[in-house]
N, C-alpha and C positions, 0 to 999 in steps of 0.2 A: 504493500500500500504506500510507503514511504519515497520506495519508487519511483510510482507512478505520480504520487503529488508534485516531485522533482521534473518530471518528465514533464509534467502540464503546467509547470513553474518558470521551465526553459522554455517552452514553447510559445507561453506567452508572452515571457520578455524577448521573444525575437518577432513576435508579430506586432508590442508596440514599437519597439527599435526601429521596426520595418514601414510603420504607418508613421511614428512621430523621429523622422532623422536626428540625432543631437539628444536624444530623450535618452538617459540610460536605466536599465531596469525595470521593474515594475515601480508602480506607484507606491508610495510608502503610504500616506492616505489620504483621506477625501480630499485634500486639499488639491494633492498633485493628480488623482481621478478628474474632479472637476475640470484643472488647467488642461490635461491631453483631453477631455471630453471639445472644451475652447477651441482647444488647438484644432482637431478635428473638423468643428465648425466653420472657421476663418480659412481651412481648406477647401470650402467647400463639400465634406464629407454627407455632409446631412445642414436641414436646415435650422434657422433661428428658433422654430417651433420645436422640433423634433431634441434643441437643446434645453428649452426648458419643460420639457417634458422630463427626460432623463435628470434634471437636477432636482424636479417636484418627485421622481420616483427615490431619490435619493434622502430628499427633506424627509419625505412618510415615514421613514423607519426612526428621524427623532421628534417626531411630534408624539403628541398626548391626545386622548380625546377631549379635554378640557382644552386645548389649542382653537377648536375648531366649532364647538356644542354652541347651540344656537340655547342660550339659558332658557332659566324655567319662566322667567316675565314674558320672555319672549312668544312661548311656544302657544299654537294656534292649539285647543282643544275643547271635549266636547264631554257632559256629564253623563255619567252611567244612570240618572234620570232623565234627560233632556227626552222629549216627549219630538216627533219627527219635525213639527211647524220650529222648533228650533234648533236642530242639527242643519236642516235647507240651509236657510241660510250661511251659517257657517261655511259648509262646504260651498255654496257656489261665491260666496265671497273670495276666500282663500286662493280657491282652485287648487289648493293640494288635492292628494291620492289617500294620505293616511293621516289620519290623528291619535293623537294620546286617549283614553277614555280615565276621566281624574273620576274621585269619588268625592270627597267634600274640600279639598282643594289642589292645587293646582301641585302639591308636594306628594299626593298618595295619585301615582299612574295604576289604574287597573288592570289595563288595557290597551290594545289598537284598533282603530275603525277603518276598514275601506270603506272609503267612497262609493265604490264599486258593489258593494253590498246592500249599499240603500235602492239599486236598481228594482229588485222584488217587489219594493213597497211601491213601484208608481201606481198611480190614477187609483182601485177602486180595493187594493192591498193597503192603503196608506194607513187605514185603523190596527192593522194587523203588527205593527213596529212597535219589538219592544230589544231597546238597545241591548240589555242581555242574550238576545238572539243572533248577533254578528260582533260579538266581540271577540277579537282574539288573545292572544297569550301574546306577552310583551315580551321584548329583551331587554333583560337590563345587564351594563355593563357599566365597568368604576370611572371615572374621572380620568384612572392613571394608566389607562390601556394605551397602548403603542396601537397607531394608527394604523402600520400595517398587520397589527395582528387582526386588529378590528377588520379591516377588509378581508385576512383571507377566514375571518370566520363567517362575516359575510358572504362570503363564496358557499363556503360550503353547508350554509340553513336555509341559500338562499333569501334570507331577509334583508329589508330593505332598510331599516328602520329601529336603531334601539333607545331606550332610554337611558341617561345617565344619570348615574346616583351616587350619593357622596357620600361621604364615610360613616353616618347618621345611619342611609341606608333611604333617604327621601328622594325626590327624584329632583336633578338639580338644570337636566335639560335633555337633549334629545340631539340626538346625530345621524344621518341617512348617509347610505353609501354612496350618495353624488355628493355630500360635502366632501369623502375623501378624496373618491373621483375629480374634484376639483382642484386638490393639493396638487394633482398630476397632469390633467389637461388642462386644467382653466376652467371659467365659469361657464356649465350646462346649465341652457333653460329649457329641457325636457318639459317642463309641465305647462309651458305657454307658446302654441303653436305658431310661431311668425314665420310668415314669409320666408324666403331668404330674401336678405337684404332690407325686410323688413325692419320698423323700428318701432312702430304703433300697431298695437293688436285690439281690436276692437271686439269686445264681452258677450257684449248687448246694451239696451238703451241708455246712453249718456255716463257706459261704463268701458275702459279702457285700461289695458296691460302697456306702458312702455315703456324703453331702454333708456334710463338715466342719461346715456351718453349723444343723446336722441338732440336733436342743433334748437336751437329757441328758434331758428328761419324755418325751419321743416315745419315745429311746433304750430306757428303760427299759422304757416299755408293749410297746414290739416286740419284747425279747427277754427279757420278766419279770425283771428285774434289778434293782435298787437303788443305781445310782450314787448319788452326790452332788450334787445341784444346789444349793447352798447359795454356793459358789465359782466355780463359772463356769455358763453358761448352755448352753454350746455340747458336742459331742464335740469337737469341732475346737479347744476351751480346754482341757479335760480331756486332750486327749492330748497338747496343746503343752506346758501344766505337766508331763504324765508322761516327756517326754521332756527337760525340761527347759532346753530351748533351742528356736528355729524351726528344725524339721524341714526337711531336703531330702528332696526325689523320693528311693522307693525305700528311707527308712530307716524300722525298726520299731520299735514297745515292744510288749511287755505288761503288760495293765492287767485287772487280776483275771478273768481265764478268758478274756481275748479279745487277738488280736494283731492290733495297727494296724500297716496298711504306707501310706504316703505316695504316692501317686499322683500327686497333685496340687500342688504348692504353690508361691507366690513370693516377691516379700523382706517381704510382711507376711502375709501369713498360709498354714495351712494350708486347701484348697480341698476334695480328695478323699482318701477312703482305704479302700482293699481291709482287711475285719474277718473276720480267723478268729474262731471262738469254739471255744477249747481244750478238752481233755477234762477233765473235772471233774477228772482228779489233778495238771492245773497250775494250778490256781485258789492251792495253798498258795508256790507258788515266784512267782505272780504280785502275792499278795496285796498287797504295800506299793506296789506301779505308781499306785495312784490319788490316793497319797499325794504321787506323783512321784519315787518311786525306784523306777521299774518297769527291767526291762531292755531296754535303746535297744540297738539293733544299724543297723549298715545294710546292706541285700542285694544 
């Protein structure tokens, strides 16, 4: 066996010798992985993407799940009483796939709900819903789990979805396998069907999904409006000014006729946001928002 580690020892350090001229050895550690991964790149070997892919494959093994857990204030969920006229909503507000199911608050997770389960009850089934009938069995996992152990346990339960819970044993927030997925390619919006090239996904009536990064000119041509582009370039600037701070998941402003809710965001910016557009009689209680003193709530 010693061997052959030697064998696959040599072998390697003559196929990077072979790829990085001047490089001797193998790489002592990540530092000099990283730099011949560089090096590689600036050859043209593979692209800009494909390098921060392999360095997000690399971060995974030191992060936590507490790096990445969307906390417990945060998490969108639904009660193991909640009678069906108030789980609707939720869901089609959200547009997530799965929720927590709390019992009497938002620290005791029972459960998870698909979306997908409320199907049964449409039209003339709807009496027939009692959330004890599609709840499933949770995962819970600690704070201090390595992110890639989380994914390949993820792999292999097939679950999409666990809760995390702190050394009490409460739950303290919730992590899905596209956050990890994210540490690796970037941000997926699986759950919000856009276009390509898309940047405003439209709900239904006077309700809309769009990309933070989405131009205040585009904003304006889509919904015949008149922001400001003179100050920031972005919606995703405009409503960070109107909130006045970086936004967390789930909090709102309005901003002259229209209310931002946060969907999406991390420690630098904001990413996505669900946009009501209010009835012209809140445009007057709106009006200073764009200014930056609109009204921030969080939901």
């Amino acid at each position: 066996m010693s061997e052959d580690r030697s064998t696959s020892g040599s072998l390697a350090a003559r196929w990077l010798e072979r790829l990085f001229p001047g490089v001797v050895g193998e790489p002592r550690d990540r530092g000099d992985l990283i730099a011949l991964l560089k090096q590689a790149k600036e050859r043209a070997l593979f692209d800009t993407e494909a390098l921060a892919m392999m360095e997000g494959v690399l971060q995974v093994s030191d992060l936590q799940v507490r790096d990445i857990m969307i906390p417990r204030a945060q998490m969108v969920v639904v009660a193991r009483d909640h009678e069906l006229g108030q789980v609707l909503p939720v869901v089609t507000e959200s547009a997530h796939s799965r929720f927590p199911v709390i019992d009497d608050d938002r620290a005791e997770v029972v459960g998870i709900m698909l979306a997908k389960d409320l199907l049964q009850y449409c039209g003339e089934n709807a009496p027939r819903f009692k959330m004890r009938d599609i709840v499933r069995s949770a995962v819970f996992v600690p704070e201090s789990k390595r992110l890639n152990v989380l994914l390949r346990e993820f792999r292999a339960s097939r679950n999409h979805m666990a809760i995390v819970i702190d050394e009490y044993g409460s739950a303290a927030g919730l992590v899905t396998i596209e956050d990890v997925l994210e540490q690796i390619v970037g941000e997926i919006e699986d759950e919000y069907d856009f276009d390509e090239g898309a940047f405003i996904l439209r709900r239904g009536d006077n309700h809309y999904t769009i990309k933070a990064h989405t131009t205040i000119e585009d904003f304006n041509e889509y919904f015949g409006v008149d922001f400001d582009d003179s100050h920031f370039d972005t919606i995703g600037g405009l409503t960070v000014n109107a909130f006045g701070h970086l936004p967390t998941r789930g909090e709102s402003v309005d901003v002259t006729g229209f209310r931002f809710k946060v969907v999406r965001a991390d420690s630098r910016k904001v990413r996505l946001l669900n946009v009501e557009r209010l009835p012209d009689d809140s445009d007057d209680a709106a009006g200073d928002a764009a200014a930056g003193t609109g009204d921030s709530r969080a939901q």
